[in-house]
Each structure stands twice: as structure tokens, then as C-alpha cells.
Backbone and ligand atoms as CSV (ligand in chain L), in Angstrom:
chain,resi,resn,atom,element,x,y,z
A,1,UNK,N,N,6.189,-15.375,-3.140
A,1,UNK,CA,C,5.987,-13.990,-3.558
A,1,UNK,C,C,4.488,-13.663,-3.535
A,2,UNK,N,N,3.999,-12.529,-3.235
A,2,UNK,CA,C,2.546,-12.043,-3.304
A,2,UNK,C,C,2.168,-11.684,-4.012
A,3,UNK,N,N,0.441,-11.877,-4.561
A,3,UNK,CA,C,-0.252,-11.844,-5.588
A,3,UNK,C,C,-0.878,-10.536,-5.347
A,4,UNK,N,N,-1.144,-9.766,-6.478
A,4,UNK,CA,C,-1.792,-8.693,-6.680
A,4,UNK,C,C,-2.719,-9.231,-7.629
A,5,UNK,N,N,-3.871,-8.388,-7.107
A,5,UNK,CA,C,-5.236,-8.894,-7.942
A,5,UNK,C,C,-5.879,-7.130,-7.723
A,6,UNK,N,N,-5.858,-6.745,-9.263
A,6,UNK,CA,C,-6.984,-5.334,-9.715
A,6,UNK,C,C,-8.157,-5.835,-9.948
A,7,UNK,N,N,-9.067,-5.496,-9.469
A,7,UNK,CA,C,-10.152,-6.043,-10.052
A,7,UNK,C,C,-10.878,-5.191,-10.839
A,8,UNK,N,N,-10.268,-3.960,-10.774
A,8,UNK,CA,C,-11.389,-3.070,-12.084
A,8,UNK,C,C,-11.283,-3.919,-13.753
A,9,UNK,N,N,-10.056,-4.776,-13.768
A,9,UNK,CA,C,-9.884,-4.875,-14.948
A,9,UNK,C,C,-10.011,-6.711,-14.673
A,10,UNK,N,N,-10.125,-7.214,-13.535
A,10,UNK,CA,C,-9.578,-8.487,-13.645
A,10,UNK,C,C,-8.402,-9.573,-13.870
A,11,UNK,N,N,-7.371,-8.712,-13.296
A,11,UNK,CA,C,-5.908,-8.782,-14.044
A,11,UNK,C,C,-4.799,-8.980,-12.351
A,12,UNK,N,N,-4.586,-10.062,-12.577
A,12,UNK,CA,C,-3.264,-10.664,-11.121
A,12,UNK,C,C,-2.078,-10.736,-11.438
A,13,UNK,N,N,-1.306,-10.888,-10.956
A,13,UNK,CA,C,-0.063,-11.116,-11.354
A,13,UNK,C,C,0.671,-11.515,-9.774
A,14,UNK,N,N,1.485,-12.459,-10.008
A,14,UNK,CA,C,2.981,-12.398,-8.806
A,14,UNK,C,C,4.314,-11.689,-8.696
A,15,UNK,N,N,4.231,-10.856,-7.629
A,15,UNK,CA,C,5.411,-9.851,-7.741
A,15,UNK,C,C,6.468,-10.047,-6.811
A,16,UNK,N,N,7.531,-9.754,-7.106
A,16,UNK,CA,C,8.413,-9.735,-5.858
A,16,UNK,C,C,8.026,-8.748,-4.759
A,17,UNK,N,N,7.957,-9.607,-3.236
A,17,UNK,CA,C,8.033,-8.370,-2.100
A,17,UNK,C,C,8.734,-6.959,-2.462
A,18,UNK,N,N,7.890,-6.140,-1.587
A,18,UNK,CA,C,8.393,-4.816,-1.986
A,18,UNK,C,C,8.079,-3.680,-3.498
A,19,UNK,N,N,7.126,-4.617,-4.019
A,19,UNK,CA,C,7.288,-4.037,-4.988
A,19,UNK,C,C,6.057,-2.987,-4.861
A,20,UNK,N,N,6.013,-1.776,-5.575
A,20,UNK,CA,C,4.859,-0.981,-5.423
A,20,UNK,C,C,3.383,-1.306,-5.995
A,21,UNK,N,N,2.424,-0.726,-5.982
A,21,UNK,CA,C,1.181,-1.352,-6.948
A,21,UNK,C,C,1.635,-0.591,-7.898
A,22,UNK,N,N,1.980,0.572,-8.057
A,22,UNK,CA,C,1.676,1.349,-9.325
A,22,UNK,C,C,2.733,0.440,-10.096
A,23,UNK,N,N,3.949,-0.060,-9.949
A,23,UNK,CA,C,4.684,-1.226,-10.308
A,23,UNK,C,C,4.304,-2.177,-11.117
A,24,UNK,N,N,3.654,-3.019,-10.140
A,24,UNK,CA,C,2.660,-3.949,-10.665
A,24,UNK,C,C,1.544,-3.724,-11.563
A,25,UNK,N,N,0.839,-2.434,-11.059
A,25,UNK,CA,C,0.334,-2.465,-12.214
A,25,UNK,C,C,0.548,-2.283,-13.610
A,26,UNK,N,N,1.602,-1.364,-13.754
A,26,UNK,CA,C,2.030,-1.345,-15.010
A,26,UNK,C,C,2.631,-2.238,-16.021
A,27,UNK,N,N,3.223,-3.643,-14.823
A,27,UNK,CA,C,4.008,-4.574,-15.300
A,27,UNK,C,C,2.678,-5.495,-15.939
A,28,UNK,N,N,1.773,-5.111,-15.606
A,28,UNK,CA,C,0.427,-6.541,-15.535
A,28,UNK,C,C,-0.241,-5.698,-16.441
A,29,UNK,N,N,-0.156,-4.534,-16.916
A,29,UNK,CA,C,-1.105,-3.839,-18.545
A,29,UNK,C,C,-2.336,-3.504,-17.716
A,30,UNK,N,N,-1.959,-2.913,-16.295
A,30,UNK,CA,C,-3.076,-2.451,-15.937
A,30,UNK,C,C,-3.240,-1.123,-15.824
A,31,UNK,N,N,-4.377,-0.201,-16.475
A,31,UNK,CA,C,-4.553,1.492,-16.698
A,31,UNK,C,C,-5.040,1.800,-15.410
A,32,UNK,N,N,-3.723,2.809,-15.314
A,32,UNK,CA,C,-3.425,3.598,-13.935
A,32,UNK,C,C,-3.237,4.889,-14.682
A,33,UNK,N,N,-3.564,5.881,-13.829
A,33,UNK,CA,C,-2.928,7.119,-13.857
A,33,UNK,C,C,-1.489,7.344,-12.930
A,34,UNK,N,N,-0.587,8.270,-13.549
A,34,UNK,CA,C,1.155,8.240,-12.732
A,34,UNK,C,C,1.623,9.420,-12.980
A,35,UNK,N,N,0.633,10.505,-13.292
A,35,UNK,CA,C,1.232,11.831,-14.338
A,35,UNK,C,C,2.658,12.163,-13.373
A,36,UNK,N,N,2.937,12.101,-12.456
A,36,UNK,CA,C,4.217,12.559,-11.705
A,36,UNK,C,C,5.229,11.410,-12.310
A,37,UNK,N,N,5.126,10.320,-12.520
A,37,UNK,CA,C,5.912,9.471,-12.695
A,37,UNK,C,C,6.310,8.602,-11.625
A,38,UNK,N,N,5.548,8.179,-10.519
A,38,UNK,CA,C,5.720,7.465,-9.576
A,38,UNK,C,C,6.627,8.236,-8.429
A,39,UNK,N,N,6.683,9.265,-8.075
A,39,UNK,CA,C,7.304,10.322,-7.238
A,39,UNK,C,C,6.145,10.894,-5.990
A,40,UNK,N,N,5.258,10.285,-6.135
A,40,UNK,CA,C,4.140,10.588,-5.125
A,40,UNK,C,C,3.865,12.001,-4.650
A,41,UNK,N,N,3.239,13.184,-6.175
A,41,UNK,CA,C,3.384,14.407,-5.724
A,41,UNK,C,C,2.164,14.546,-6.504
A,42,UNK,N,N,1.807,13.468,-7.423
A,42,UNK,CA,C,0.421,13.898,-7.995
A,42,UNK,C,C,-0.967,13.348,-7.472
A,43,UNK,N,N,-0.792,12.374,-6.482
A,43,UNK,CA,C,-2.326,11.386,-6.271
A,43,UNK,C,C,-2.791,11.030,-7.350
A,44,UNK,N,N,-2.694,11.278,-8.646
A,44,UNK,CA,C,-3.306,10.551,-9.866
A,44,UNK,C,C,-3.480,8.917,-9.825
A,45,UNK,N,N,-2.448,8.011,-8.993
A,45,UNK,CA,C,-1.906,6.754,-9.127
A,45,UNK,C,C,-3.040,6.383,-7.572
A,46,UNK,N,N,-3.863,6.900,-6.999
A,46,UNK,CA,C,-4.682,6.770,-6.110
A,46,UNK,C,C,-5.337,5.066,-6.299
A,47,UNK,N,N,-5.520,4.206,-5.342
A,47,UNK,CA,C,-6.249,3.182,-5.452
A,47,UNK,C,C,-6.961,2.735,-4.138
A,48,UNK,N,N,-7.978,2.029,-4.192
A,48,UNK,CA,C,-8.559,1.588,-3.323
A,48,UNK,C,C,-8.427,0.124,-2.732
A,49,UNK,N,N,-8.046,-0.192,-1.451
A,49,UNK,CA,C,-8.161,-1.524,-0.948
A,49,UNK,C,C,-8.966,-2.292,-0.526
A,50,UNK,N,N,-9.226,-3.262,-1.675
A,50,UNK,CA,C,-10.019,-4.066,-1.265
A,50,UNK,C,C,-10.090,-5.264,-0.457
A,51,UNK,N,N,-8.741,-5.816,-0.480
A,51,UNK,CA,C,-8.757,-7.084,0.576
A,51,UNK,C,C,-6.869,-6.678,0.712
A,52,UNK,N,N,-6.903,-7.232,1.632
A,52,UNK,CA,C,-5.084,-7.881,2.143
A,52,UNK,C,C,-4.624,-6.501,2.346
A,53,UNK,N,N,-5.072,-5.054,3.219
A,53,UNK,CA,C,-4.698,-3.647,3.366
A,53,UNK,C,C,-3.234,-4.312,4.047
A,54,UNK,N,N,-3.701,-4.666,5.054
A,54,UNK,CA,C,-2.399,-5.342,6.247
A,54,UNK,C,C,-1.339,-6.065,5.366
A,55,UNK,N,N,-1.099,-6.610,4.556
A,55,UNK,CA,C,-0.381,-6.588,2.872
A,55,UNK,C,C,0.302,-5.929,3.005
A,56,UNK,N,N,0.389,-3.907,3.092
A,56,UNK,CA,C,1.164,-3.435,2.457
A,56,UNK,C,C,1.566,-2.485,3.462
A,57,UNK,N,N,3.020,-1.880,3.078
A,57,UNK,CA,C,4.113,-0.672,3.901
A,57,UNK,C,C,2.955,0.222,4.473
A,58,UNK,N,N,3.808,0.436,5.353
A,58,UNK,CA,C,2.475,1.494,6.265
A,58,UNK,C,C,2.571,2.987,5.765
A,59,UNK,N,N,1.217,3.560,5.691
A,59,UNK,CA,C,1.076,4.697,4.809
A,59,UNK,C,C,2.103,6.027,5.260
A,60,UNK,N,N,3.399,5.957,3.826
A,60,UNK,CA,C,3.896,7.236,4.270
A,60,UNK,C,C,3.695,8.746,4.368
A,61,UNK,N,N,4.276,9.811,4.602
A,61,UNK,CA,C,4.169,10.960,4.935
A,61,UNK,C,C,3.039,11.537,3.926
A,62,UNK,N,N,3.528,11.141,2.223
A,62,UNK,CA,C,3.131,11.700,1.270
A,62,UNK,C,C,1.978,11.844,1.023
A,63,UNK,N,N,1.173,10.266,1.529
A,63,UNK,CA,C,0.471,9.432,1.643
A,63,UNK,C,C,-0.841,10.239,2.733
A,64,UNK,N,N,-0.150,10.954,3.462
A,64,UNK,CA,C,-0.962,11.481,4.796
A,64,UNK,C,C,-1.153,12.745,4.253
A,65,UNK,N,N,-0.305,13.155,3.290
A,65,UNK,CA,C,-0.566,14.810,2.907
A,65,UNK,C,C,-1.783,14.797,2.282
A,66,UNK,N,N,-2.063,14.006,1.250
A,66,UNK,CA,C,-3.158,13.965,0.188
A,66,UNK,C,C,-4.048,13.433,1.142
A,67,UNK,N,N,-4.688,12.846,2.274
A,67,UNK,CA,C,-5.770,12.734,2.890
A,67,UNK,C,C,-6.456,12.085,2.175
A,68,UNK,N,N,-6.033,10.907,1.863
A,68,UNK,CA,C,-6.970,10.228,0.832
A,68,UNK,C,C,-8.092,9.379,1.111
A,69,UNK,N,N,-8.643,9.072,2.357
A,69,UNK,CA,C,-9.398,8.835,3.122
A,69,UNK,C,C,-9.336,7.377,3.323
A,70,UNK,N,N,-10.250,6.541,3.898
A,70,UNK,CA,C,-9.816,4.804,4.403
A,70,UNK,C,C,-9.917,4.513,3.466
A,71,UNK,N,N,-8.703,2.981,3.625
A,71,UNK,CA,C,-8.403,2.164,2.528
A,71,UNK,C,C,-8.196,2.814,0.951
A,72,UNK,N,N,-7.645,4.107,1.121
A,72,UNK,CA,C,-7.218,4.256,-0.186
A,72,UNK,C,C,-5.440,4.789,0.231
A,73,UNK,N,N,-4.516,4.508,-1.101
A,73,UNK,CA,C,-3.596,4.475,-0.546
A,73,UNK,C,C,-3.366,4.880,-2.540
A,74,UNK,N,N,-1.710,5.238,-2.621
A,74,UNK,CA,C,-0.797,5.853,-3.688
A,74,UNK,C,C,-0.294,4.901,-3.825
A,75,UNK,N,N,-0.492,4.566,-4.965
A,75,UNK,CA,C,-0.453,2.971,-5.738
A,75,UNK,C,C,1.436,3.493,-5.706
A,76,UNK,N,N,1.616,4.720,-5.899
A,76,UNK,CA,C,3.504,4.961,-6.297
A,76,UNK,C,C,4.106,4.508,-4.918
A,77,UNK,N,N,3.150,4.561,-3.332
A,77,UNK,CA,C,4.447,4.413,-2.513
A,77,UNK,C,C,3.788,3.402,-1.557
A,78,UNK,N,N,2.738,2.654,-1.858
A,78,UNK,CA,C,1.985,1.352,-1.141
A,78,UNK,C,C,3.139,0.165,-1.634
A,79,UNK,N,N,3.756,-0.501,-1.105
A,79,UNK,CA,C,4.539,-1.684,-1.521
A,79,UNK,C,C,4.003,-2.931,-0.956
A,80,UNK,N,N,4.127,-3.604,-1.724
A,80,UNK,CA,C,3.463,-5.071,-1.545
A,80,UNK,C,C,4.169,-6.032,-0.823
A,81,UNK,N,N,3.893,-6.591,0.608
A,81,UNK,CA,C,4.406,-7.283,1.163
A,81,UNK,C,C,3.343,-8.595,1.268
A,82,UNK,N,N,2.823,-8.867,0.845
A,82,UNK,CA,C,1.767,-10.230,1.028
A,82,UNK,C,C,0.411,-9.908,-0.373
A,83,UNK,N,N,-0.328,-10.965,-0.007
A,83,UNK,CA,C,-1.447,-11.105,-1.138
A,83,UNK,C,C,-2.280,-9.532,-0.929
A,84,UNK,N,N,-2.958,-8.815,-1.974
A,84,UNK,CA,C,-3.701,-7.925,-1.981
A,84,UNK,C,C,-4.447,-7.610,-2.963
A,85,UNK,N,N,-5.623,-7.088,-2.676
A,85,UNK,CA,C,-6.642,-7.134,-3.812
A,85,UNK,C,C,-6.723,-5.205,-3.913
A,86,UNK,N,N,-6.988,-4.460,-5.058
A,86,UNK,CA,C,-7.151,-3.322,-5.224
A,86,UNK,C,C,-7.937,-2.678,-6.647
A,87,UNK,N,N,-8.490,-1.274,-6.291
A,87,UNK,CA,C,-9.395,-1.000,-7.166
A,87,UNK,C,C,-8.511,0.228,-7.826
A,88,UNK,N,N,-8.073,0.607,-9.116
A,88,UNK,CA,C,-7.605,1.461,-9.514
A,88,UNK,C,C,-8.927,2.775,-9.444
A,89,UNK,N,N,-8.716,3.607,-9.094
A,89,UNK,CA,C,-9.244,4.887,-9.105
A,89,UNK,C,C,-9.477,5.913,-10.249
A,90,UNK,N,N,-8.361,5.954,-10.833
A,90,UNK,CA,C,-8.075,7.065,-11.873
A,90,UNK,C,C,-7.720,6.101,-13.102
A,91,UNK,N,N,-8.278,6.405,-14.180
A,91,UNK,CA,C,-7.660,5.439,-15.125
A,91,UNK,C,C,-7.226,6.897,-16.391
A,92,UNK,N,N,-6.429,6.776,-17.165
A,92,UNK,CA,C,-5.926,7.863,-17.814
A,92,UNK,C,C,-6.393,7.816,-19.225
A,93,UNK,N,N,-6.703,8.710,-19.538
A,93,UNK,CA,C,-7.250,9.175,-20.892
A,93,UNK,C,C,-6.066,8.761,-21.759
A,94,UNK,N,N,-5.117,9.379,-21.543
A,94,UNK,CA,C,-3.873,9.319,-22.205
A,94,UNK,C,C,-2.570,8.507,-21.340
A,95,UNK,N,N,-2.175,7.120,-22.552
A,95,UNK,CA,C,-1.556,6.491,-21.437
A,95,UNK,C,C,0.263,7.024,-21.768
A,96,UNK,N,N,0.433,7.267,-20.665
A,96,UNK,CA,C,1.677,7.940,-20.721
A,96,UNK,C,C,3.451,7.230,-20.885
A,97,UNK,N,N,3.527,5.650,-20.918
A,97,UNK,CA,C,4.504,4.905,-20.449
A,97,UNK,C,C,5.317,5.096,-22.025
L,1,FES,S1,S,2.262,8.600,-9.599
L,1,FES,FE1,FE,2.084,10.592,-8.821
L,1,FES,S2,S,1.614,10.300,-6.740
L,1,FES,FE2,FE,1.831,8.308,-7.509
């Protein structure tokens, strides 16, 4: 199974393939923003790739609307297929879970 590593916070974990970052991160107590709820309509859940991009599902539609520029990708619809390293973007004032 592949390792996710945040490094804003320093925090890894092993996830099952497929699983999303915003997923992972939440499972691993890592502060993300998700105000949509993982439905990929807010970009709040925005993150940056730092190592293992080739790691993850190739960027969908939603993904292309928000123009989020290189190596950043929607932690709600990036799924983890191998090791990857990432920078959370947005961290939330108010945590919503
Ligand atoms: S949580 Fe809203 S776009 Fe990902």
C-alpha cells in the first residue's frame, strides 16, 4: 500500500490504493480545508506536489476547471496510487469534521 507524507505538518501514514489525499489526510489529523465536503466544487482542499505527482489519478475535469496551476491538484479527487509527498495549501480556521 502507498505512503502519504504532508509535510506542512510532518505527518505519513499508509493508505489503501485509491484512496484520495483529502482522505488521508483527514484520517492522519492532518488540517485541510473541504468546505464542499469532498465534492470538488470548492478548491478549498487544494494541495501541492511535492514528490511521487506520477503517484496519483490523472487530473480530472473538475480539477482542470479551477486551473490550479503545476503540481497542484484537489486533495478531494487526486487518489493515491503509489508513494507521494504533498503540501496542504489551505489550512482552515474552523475545523469542520
Ligand atoms: S473539498 Fe471542495 S473541492 Fe475538494
Amino acid at each position: 500500500m502507498p505512503t502519504v507524507v504532508f509535510v506542512n505538518e510532518g505527518k505519513a501514514g499508509i493508505v489503501p490504493s485509491g484512496t484520495t489525499l483529502l482522505r488521508a489526510a483527514v484520517d492522519l489529523g492532518v488540517h485541510i480545508s473541504h468546505v464542499c465536503g469532498g465534492n470538488g466544487i470548492c478548491s478549498t482542499c487544494r494541495v501541492e506536489v511535492v514528490a511521487g505527482g506520477e503517484n496519483l489519478t490523472a487530473i480530472n475535469p473538475q480539477e482542470i476547471a479551477y486551473d490550479l496551476g503545476s503540481g497542484r491538484r484537489l486533495g478531494c479527487q487526486a487518489r493515491v496510487l503509489g508513494n507521494v509527498g504533498v503540501r496542504v495549501l489551505m489550512v482552515p480556521k474552523v475545523e469542520m469534521d
